[in-house]
Every structure is written in C-alpha cells, then in structure tokens.
TORKOL-4160 file (C-alpha; in steps of 0.2 Angstrom, whole numbers, padded with zeros to 4 digits, m for minus):
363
<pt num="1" X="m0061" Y="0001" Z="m0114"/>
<pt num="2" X="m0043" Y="m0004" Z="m0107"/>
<pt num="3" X="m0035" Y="0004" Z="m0122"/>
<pt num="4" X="m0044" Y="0017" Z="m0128"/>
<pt num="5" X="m0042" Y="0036" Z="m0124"/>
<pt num="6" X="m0031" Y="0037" Z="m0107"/>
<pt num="7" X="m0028" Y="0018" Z="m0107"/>
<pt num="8" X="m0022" Y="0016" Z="m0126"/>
<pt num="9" X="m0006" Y="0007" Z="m0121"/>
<pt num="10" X="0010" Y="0019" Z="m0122"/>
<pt num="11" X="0020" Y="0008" Z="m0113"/>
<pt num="12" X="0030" Y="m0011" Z="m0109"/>
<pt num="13" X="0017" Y="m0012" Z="m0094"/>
<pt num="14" X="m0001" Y="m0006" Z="m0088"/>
<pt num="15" X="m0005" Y="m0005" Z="m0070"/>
<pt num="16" X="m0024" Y="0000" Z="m0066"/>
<pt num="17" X="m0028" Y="0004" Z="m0048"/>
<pt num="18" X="m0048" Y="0002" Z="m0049"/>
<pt num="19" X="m0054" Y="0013" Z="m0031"/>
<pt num="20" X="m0069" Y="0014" Z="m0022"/>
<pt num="21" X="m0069" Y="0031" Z="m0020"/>
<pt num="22" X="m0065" Y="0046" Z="m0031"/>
<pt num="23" X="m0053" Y="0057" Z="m0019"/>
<pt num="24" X="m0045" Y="0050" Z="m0005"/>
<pt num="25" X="m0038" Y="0034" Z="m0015"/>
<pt num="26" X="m0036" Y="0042" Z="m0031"/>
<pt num="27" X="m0027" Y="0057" Z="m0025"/>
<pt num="28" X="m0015" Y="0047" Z="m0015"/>
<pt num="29" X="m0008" Y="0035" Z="m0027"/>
<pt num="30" X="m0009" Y="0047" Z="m0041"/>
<pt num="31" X="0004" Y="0058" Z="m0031"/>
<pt num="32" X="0013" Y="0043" Z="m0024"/>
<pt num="33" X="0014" Y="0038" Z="m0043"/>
<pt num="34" X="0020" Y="0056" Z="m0048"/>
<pt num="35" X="0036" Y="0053" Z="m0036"/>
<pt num="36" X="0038" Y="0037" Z="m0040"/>
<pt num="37" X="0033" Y="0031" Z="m0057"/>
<pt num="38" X="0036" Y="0048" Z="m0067"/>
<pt num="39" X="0047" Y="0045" Z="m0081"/>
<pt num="40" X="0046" Y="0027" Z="m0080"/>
<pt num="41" X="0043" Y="0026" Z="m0100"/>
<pt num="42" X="0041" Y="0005" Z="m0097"/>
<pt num="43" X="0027" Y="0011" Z="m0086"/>
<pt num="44" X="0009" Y="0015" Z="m0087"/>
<pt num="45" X="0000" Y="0018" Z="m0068"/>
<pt num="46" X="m0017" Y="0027" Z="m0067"/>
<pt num="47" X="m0030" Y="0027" Z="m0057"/>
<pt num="48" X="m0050" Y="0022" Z="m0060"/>
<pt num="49" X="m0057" Y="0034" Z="m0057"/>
<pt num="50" X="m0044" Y="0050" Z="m0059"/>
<pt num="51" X="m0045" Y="0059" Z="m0041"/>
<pt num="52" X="m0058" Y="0072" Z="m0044"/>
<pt num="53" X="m0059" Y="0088" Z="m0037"/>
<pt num="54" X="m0075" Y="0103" Z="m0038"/>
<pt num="55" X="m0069" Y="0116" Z="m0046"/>
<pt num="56" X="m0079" Y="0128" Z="m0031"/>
<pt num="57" X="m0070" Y="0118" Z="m0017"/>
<pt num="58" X="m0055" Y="0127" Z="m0009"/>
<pt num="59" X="m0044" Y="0118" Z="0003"/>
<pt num="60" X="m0043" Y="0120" Z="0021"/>
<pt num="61" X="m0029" Y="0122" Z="0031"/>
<pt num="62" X="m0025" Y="0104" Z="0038"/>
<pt num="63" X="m0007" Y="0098" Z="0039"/>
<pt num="64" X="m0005" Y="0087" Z="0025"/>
<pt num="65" X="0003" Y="0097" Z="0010"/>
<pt num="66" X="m0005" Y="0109" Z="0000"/>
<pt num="67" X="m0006" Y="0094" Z="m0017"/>
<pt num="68" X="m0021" Y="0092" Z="m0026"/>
<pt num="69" X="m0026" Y="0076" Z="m0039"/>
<pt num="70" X="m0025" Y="0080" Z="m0057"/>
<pt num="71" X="m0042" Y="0086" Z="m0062"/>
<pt num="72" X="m0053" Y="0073" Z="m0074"/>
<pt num="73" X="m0053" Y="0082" Z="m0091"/>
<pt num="74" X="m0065" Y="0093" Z="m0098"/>
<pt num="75" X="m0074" Y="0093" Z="m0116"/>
<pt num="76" X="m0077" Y="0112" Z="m0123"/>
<pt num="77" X="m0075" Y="0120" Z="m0107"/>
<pt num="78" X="m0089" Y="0108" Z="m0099"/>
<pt num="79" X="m0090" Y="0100" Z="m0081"/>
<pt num="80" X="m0079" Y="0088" Z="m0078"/>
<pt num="81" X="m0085" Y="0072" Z="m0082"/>
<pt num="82" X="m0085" Y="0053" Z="m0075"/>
<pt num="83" X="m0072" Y="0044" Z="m0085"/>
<pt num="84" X="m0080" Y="0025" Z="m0079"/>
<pt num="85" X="m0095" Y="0025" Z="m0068"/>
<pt num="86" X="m0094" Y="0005" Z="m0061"/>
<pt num="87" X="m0110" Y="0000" Z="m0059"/>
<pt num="88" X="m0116" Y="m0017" Z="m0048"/>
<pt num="89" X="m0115" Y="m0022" Z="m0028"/>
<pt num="90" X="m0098" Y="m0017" Z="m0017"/>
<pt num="91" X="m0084" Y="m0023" Z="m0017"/>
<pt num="92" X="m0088" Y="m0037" Z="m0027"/>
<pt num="93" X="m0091" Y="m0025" Z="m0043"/>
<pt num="94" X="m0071" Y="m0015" Z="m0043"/>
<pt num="95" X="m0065" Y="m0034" Z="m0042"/>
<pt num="96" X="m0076" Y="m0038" Z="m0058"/>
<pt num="97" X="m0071" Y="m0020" Z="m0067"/>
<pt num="98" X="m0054" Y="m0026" Z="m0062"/>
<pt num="99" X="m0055" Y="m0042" Z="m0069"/>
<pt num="100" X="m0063" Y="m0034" Z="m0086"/>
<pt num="101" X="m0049" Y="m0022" Z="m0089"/>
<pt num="102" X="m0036" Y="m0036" Z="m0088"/>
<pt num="103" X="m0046" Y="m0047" Z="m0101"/>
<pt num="104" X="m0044" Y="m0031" Z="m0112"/>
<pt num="105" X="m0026" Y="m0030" Z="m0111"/>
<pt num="106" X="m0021" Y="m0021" Z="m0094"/>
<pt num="107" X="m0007" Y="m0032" Z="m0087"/>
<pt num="108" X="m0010" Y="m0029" Z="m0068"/>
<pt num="109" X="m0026" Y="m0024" Z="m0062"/>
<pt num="110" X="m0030" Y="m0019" Z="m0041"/>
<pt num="111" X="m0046" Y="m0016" Z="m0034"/>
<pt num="112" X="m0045" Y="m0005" Z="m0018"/>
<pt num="113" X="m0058" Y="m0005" Z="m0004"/>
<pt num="114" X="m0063" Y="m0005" Z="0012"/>
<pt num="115" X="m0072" Y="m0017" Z="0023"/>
<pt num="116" X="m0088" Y="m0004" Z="0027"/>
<pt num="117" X="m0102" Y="m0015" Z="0028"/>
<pt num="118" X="m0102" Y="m0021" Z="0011"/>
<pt num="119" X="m0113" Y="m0036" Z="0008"/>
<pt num="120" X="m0102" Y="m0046" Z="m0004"/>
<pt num="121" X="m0086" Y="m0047" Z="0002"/>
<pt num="122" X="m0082" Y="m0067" Z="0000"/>
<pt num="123" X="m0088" Y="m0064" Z="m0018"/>
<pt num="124" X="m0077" Y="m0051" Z="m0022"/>
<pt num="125" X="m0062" Y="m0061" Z="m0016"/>
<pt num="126" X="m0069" Y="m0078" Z="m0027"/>
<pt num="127" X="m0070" Y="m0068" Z="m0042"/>
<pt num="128" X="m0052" Y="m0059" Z="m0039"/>
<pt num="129" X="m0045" Y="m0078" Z="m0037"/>
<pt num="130" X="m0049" Y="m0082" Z="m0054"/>
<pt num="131" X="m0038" Y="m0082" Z="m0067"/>
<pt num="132" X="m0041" Y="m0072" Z="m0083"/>
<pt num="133" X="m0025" Y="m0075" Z="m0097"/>
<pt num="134" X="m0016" Y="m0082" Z="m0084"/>
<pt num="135" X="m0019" Y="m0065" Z="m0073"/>
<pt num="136" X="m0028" Y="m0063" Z="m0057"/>
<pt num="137" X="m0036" Y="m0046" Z="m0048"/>
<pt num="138" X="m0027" Y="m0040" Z="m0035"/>
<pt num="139" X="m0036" Y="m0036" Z="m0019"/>
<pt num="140" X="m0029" Y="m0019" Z="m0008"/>
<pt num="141" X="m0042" Y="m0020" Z="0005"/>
<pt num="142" X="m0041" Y="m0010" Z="0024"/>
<pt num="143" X="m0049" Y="m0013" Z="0038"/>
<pt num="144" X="m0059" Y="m0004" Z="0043"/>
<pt num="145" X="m0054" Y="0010" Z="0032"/>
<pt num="146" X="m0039" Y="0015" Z="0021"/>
<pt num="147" X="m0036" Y="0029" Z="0034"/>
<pt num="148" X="m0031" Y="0014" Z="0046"/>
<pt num="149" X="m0016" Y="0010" Z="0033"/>
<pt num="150" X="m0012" Y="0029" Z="0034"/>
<pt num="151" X="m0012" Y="0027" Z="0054"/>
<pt num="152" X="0001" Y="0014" Z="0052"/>
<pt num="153" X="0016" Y="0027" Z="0046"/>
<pt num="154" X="0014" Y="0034" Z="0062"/>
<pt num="155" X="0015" Y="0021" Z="0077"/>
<pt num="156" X="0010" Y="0002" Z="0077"/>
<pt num="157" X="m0006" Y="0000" Z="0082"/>
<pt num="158" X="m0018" Y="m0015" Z="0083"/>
<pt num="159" X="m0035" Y="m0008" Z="0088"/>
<pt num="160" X="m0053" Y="m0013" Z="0083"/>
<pt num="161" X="m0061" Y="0003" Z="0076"/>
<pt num="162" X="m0077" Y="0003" Z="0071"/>
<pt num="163" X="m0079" Y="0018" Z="0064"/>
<pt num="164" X="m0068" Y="0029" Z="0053"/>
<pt num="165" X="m0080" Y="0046" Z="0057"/>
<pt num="166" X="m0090" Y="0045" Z="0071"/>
<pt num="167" X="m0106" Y="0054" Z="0068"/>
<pt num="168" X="m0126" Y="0054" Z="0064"/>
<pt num="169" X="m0138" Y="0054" Z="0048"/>
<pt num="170" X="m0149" Y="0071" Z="0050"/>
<pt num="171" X="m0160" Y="0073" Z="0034"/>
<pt num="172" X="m0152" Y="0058" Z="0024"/>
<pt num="173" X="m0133" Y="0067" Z="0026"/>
<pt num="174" X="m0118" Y="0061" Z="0040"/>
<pt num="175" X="m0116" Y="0074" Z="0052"/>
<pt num="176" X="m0098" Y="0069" Z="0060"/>
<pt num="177" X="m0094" Y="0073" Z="0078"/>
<pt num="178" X="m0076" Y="0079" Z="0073"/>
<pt num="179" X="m0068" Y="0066" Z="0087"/>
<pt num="180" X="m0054" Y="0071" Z="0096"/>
<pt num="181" X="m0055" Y="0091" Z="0095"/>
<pt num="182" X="m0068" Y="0092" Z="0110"/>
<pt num="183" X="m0080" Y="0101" Z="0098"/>
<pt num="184" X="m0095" Y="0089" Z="0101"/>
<pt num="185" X="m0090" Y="0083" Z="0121"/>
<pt num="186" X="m0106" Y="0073" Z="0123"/>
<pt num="187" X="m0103" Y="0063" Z="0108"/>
<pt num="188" X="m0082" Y="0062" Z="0105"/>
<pt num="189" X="m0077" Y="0045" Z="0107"/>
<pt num="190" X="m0056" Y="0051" Z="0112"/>
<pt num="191" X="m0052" Y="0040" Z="0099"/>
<pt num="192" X="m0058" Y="0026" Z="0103"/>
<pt num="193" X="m0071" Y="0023" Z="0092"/>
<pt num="194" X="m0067" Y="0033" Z="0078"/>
<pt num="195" X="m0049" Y="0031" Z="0067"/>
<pt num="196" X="m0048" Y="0050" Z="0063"/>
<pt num="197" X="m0053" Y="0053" Z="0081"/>
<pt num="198" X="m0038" Y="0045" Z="0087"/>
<pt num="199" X="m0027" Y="0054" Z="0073"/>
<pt num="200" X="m0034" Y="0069" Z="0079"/>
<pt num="201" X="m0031" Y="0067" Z="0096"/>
<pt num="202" X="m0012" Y="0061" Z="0093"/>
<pt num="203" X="m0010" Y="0076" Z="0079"/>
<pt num="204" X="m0009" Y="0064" Z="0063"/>
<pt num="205" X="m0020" Y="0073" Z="0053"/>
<pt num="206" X="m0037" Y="0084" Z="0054"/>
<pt num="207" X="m0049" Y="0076" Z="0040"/>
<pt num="208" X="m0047" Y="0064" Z="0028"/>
<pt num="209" X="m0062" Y="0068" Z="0014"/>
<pt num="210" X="m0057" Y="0086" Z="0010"/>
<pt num="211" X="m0048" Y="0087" Z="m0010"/>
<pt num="212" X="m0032" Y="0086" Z="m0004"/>
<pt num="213" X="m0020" Y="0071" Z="m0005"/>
<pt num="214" X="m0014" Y="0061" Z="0010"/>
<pt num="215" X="0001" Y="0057" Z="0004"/>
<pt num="216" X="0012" Y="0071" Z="0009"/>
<pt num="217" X="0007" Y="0065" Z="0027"/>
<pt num="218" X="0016" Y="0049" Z="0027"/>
<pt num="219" X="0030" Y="0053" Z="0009"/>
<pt num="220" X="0043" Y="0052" Z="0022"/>
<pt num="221" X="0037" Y="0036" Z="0032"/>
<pt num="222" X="0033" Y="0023" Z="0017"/>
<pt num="223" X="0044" Y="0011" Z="0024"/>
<pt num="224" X="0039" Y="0011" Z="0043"/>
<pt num="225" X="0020" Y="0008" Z="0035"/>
<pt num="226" X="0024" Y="m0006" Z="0024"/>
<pt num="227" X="0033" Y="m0013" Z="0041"/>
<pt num="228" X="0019" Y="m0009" Z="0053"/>
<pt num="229" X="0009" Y="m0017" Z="0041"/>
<pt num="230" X="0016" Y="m0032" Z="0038"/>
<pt num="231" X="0019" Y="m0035" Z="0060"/>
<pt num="232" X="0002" Y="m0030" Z="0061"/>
<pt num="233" X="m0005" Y="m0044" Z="0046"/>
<pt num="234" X="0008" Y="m0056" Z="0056"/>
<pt num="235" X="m0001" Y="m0052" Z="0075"/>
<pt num="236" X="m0018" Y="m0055" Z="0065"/>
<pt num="237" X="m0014" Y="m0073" Z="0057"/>
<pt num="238" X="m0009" Y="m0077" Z="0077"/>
<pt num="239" X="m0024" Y="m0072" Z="0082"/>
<pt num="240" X="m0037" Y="m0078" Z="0070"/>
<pt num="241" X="m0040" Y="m0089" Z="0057"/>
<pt num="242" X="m0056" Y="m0078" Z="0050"/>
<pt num="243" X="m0055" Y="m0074" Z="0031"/>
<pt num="244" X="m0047" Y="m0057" Z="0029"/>
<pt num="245" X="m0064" Y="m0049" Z="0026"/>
<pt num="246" X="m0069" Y="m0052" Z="0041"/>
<pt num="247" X="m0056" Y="m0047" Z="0052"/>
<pt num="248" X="m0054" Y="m0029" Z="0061"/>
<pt num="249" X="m0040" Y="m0021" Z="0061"/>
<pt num="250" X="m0033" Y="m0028" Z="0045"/>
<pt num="251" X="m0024" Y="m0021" Z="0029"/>
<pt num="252" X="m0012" Y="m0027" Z="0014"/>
<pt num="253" X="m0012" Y="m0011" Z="0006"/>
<pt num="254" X="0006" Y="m0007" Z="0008"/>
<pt num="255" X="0009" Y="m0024" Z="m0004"/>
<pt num="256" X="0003" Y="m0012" Z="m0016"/>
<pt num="257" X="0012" Y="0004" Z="m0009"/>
<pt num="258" X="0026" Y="m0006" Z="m0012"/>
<pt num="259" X="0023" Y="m0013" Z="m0030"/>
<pt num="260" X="0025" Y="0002" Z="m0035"/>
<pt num="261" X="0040" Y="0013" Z="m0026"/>
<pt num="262" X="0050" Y="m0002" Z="m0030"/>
<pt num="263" X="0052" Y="m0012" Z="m0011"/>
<pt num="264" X="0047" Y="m0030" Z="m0008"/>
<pt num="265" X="0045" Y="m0037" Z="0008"/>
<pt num="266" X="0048" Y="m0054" Z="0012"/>
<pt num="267" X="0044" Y="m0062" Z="0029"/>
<pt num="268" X="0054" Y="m0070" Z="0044"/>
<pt num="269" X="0058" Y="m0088" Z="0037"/>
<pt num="270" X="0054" Y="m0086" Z="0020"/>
<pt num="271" X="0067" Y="m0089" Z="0008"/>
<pt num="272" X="0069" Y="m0076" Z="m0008"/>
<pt num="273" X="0077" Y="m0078" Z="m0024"/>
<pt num="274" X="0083" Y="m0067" Z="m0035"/>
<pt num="275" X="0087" Y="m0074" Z="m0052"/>
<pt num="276" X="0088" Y="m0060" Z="m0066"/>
<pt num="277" X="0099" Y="m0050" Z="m0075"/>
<pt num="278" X="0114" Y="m0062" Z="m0075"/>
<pt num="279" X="0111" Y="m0065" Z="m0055"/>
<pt num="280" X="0105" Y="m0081" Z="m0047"/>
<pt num="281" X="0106" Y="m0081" Z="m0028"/>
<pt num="282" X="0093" Y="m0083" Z="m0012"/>
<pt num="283" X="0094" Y="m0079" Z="0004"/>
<pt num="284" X="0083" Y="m0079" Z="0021"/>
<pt num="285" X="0083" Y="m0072" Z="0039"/>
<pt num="286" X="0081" Y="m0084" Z="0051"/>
<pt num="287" X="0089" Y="m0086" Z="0070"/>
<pt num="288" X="0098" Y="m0069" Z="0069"/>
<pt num="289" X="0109" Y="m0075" Z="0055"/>
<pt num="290" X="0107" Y="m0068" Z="0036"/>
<pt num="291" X="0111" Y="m0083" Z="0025"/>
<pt num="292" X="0116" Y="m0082" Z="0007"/>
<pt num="293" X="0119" Y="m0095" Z="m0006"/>
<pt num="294" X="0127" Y="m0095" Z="m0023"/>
<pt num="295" X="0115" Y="m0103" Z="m0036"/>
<pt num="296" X="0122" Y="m0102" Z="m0052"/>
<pt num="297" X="0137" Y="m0110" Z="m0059"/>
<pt num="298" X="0148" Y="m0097" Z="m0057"/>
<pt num="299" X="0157" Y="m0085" Z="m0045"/>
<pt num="300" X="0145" Y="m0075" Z="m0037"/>
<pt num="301" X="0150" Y="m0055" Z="m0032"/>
<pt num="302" X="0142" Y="m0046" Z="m0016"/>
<pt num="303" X="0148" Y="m0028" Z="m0016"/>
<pt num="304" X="0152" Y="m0018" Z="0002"/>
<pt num="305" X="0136" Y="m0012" Z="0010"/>
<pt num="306" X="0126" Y="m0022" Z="m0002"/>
<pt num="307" X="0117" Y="m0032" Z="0013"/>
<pt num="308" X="0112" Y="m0017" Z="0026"/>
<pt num="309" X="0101" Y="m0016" Z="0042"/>
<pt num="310" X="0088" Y="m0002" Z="0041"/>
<pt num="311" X="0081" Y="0010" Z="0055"/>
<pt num="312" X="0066" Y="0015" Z="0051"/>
<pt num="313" X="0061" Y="0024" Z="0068"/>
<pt num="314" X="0079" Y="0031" Z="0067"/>
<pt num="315" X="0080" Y="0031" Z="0048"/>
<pt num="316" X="0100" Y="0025" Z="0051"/>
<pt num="317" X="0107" Y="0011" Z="0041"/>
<pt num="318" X="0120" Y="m0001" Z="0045"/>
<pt num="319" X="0132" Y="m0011" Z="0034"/>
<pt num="320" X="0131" Y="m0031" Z="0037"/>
<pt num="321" X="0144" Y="m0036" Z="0027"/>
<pt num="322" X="0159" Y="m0019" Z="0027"/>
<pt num="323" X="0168" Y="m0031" Z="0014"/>
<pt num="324" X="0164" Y="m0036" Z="m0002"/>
<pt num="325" X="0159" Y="m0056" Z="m0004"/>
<pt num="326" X="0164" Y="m0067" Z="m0016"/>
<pt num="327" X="0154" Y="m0083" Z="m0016"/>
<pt num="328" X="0160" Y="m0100" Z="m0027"/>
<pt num="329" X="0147" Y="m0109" Z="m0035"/>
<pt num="330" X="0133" Y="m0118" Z="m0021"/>
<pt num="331" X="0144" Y="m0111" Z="m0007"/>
<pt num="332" X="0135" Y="m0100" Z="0005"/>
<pt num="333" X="0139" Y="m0087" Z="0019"/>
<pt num="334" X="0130" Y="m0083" Z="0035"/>
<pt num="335" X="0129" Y="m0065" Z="0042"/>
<pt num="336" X="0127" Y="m0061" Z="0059"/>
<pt num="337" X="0111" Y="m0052" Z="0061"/>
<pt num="338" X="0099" Y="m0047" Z="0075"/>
<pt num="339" X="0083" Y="m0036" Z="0069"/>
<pt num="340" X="0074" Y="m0028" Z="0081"/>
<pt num="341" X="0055" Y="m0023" Z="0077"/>
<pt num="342" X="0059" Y="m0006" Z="0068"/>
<pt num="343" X="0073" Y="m0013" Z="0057"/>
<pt num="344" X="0075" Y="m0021" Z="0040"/>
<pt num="345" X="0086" Y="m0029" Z="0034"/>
<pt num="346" X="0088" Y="m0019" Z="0015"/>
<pt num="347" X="0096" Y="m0026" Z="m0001"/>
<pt num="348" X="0094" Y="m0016" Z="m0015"/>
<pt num="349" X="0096" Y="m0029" Z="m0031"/>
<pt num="350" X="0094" Y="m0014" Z="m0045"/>
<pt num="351" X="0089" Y="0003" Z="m0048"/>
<pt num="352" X="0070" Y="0000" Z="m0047"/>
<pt num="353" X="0070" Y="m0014" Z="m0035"/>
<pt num="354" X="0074" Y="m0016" Z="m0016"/>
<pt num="355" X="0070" Y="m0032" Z="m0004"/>
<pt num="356" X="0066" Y="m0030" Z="0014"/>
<pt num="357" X="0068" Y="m0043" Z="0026"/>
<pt num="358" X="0059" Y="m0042" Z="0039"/>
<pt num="359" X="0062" Y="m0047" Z="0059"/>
<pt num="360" X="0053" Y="m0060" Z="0069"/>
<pt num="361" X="0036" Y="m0053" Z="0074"/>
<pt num="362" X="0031" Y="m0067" Z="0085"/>
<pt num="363" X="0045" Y="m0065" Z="0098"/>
C-alpha cells in the first residue's frame, strides 16, 4: 500500500502523516507542506487521509484565509472516494497504520491525534516505541485538541480545557453552544471550558471544523508556537510525572511542525552537534553564555551573524557574534548571551536546516 498509486516512491525520502480526522489535520499540514516542502524533489510529504472537502459545502466567512485542501481524486467523474479507511480502536489503530506503512517502505511515518476520551492510549504509545527496520512511529499528540497547539501562536497559555466545543447531543448530533459570542448566554462557558470559546472571546479564530485550513491563521507565527510549546511541555514536566497521555494541557505537535519547515529546537542545557557536510562543531546555552567548540581537526570558520538572538513577539533579530570566528582545532569560544522567554537563539547551519536554542524556562 505504501508505494502504490500516490505513495509509489518519487523521491530520496517518504514522510506520511497518518491524522485522525479528515479536515482540520489534513488541511493544515498539506498547506504548511505546499509552503514549505514544494519543490523539495528529495521529498515526498502527504497526508492519510488527503483533507477532504464536500463538493456542496461553501466556506463561511471566518478569518483564517480563504485556502482549501486539495480535493481526494475522482474516478469517471464519481464522488470522491476514501483513499484508506483505518479500521480498529483510537489512537492505538493510526499508530498501527503508522507502523504498517513504514514496514512497506515509507521512511518516517507520524500519527496525529488527540487525547479525546480514547480508550487506548498507553497502547498506542507501546506500539509507536517499537522499532520496525530500525524505524519507530512518531506520535504528534494535543492535549486536549490540536486546536490547543493552534492557541499557542497566539499567547502562552497553560490552561486545563476540557472541551474543545462546548455543547449537547440532540437526536444522536453535537449541538455546540458557540462559546464566546454570547449567542447561547445560559450555556457559554467565556472561555473557560471550551478552547474555541476562549479563541473566540480573544478574536483568534471563529470555528475550527468548517473545510478551510487553519494554517493561514498562524503562517506568520510558526516560530512563537514551536516556542510556546516547547516552555509549555517544559512547565508540564515541573508539574507532573503522569505519561503524556494523560496530562491536560499538553502537546509536541510543533516537533512535527518543525520537521518539516526546516527548525529544530534544542533545550536549555542540552548540548547540539552538528556534524555534516564537512562541519563538525557543538554548542549549548547554559548560564547566559552561548558556547562553541571546534570538533574536527581542522580550523573551524563562523561567518558574521551566523549565531543570532531572535524576537519572536517582536520578530527583530540580533547578531551575537558582529565578527566572523575562527576556531582552531578543540578550542572553543563563549558568547555572552541572555534570552528572555520570547527569544531564540537562531543558527541557521544550511539552506533547509535552522536550530533554535531555547531560554531557561524554569527561571
């Protein structure tokens, strides 16, 4: 099934993104992907299933960009038709699709979902741990929605939502309240109940659900997401020691985000090492200093502006180092440095490729 059709390989590299919905998943990484993946011809990124949408259903007229997913093909003029239908319990059934692509060839394989109230979520995080020709399942899971990760491009914000609509089952369908626009006042949480209740209220967004992509709402605020994501994964670690599944609010989906527009994050502390293309060098950000060390043999060459603090709030950047460096074999140079939580410290190491370090987000 993996290289058949749509997946027959094209490419040096398959990416599969298996999602538990078929719009508001889809439709966003298929128009991140057309940004930032288009014309990669060492790439292959598609989503399972391609975002579908009716051919009878217009868009409304929410803020978020007028971009609509590619619609699944069509034999002979027919319906459009389901490309995979994944059958078996969620989540732990995407992470076992996941896994069955990648034993058919696909070379990186993540299964997207929320936490809901699906019954088998330690399962599903087993099964993804396993390795399959040296592969594993990758796991982009949000807590309690993917729509909390969209919150995130806006403001940091560690809140406990228990619902991403609130609303009522009336003859087997969910009647949502429509939080935050004062529509239903009996039964509008304000926002605290609900996460597109509190989008609402704050002007974010109006709907998630509709046929229209999220992404133009957050295009220009990738980076302050991945950020806000990693402080908020760093204040949830310092808080509990429950398996992600079971923690509320909670979300990794921007490592994901950032697989594939080409930035890495690495945390306070933590030592990165970058060893290709000729290069051989680390560095880490600890105690307000940048440090960098030589690791190969010979001379090592920093150009100006190679190692650069970036505002995200402000979107400004600032050069660490306004000369080039030269470093001599094992000899290393410390960088003044204070970061605080809406910067970055940005090097970008190619054309494809750019590592954030991140501040201290237990200070």
């Amino acid at each position: 099934m993996a290289r058949t059709n749509e997946n027959t390989r094209h490419s040096n590299y398959v990416i599969r993104i298996v999602c538990e919905g078929n719009k508001t998943e889809p439709l966003f990484f298929t128009s991140l992907c057309d940004v930032y993946c288009a014309g990669r011809d060492s790439l292959d990124v598609r989503t399972i299933p391609q975002p579908y949408m009716p051919e009878d259903e217009e868009p409304d007229n929410s803020a978020r960009g007028n971009y609509k997913g590619k619609k699944r093909k069509t034999k002979n003029g027919a319906e459009p038709v389901e490309e995979v239908v994944i059958v078996g319990v969620p989540p732990l059934k995407w992470v076992l699709y996941a896994r069955q692509i990648l034993s058919e060839g696909v070379d990186e394989a993540w299964a997207v979902y929320d936490k809901d109230n699906h019954p088998r979520h330690e399962e599903a995080f087993v099964e993804a741990n396993k390795e399959v020709d040296g592969k594993k399942v990758n796991i982009a899971f949000s807590s309690r929605s993917f729509e909390y990760y969209l919150l995130l491009h806006f403001e940091y914000i560690y809140h406990c939502f228990n619902e991403t609509e609130c609303g009522e089952k009336l003859k087997g369908k969910k009647r949502i309240f429509e939080c935050g626009t004062g529509k239903n006042p009996d039964k509008d949480c304000d926002g605290k109940n609900c996460i597109n209740g509190y989008a609402r209220k704050r002007g974010y967004w109006q709907e998630t659900k509709s046929s229209e992509s999220t992404f133009p709402l957050v295009k220009d605020n990738l980076v302050k997401g991945m950020i806000n994501a990693c402080r908020l994964r760093a204040v949830s670690d310092a808080k509990t020691n429950e398996p992600i599944y079971k923690r509320n609010p909670y979300t990794n989906v921007d490592i994901l985000v950032g697989r594939l527009i080409g930035k890495e994050t690495i945390g306070y502390g933590n030592l990165f090492t970058y060893n290709e293309y000729g290069y051989n060098w680390s560095i880490k950000f600890y105690g307000d200093t940048l440090n960098i060390v030589n690791n190969k043999n010979g001379a090592e060459h920093f150009g100006k502006g190679m190692f650069v603090i970036y505002d995200y709030e402000e979107k400004s950047e600032l050069e660490l180092n306004e000369e080039p460096l030269l470093l001599q074999p094992n000899e290393s140079k410390q960088l003044p440095c204070r970061l605080e939580y809406n910067q970055v410290i940005s090097i970008k190491v190619s054309q494809e490729k750019e590592i954030l370090l991140l501040p201290n987000f237990a200070m």
